[in-house]
C-alpha angles and dihedrals in degrees: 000000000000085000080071087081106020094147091051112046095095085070118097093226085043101049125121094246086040088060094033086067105044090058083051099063102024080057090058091054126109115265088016110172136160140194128201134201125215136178112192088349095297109115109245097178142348136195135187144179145156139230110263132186145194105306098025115137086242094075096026086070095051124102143233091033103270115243115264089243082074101041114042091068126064114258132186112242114225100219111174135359124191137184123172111237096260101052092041103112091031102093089247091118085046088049098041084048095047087046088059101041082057100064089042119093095183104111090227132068117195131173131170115226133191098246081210096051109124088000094299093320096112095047079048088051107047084046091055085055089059104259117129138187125277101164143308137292135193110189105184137011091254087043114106110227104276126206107243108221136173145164140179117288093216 
């Protein structure tokens, strides 16, 4: 699935190893699940998340401080979404996202986008689908500084 991001892997944030390590350890989270997509048994996207909480390192980089409505209930954190070129404009990321909310029971979606991924479409997407912005995050020093956005799962 490295053919997901072709354009940004010479980013630090963006590398293969980079990438490699984040799975590791949001694997390792609590309520970890992920859903994958196939079309004659070749993976066309994948996307994954966990279940956070008040107090999860998730909400203590956002700023500005998220509002207590968000965090005192538990949420699911959408961690990585990721279409092959070919498959990108066809629903598959909506279904696959979908796929993986309906196995979810936490009340809250969030998800962090690059305001700047596919030139402001994805931003545009993920508002389409009803999330919308409540601050800023940047997770890691090679990070860019992402939009926080979230929005009920039912």
């Amino acid at each position: 699935m490295v053919d997901s991001l072709p354009p940004l892997l010479h980013l630090p944030n963006y590398a293969i190893h980079a990438f490699g390590e984040r799975l590791d350890r949001h694997g390792a989270e609590p309520g970890f699940t992920a859903v994958l997509a196939y079309a004659d048994d070749r993976p066309v996207g994948y996307v994954y998340g966990n279940h956070i909480e008040h107090g999860d390192r998730y909400w203590q980089r956002t700023t500005p401080e998220p509002a207590e409505e968000y965090t005192s209930r538990p949420a699911v954190a959408l961690k990585e979404i990721g279409v092959r070129p070919a498959w990108r404009g066809t629903g598959t990321a909506r279904r696959m996202r979908d796929a993986f909310l309906a196995t979810r029971d936490e009340p809250n979606v969030t998800l962090m986008v690059n305001p700047a991924a596919g030139d402001g479409k994805v931003h545009m997407l993920y508002r389409s689908w009803g999330y919308r912005g409540i601050g800023r995050s940047q997770p890691s020093p090679a990070s860019p500084v992402l939009t926080v956005m979230l929005r009920p799962i039912r």
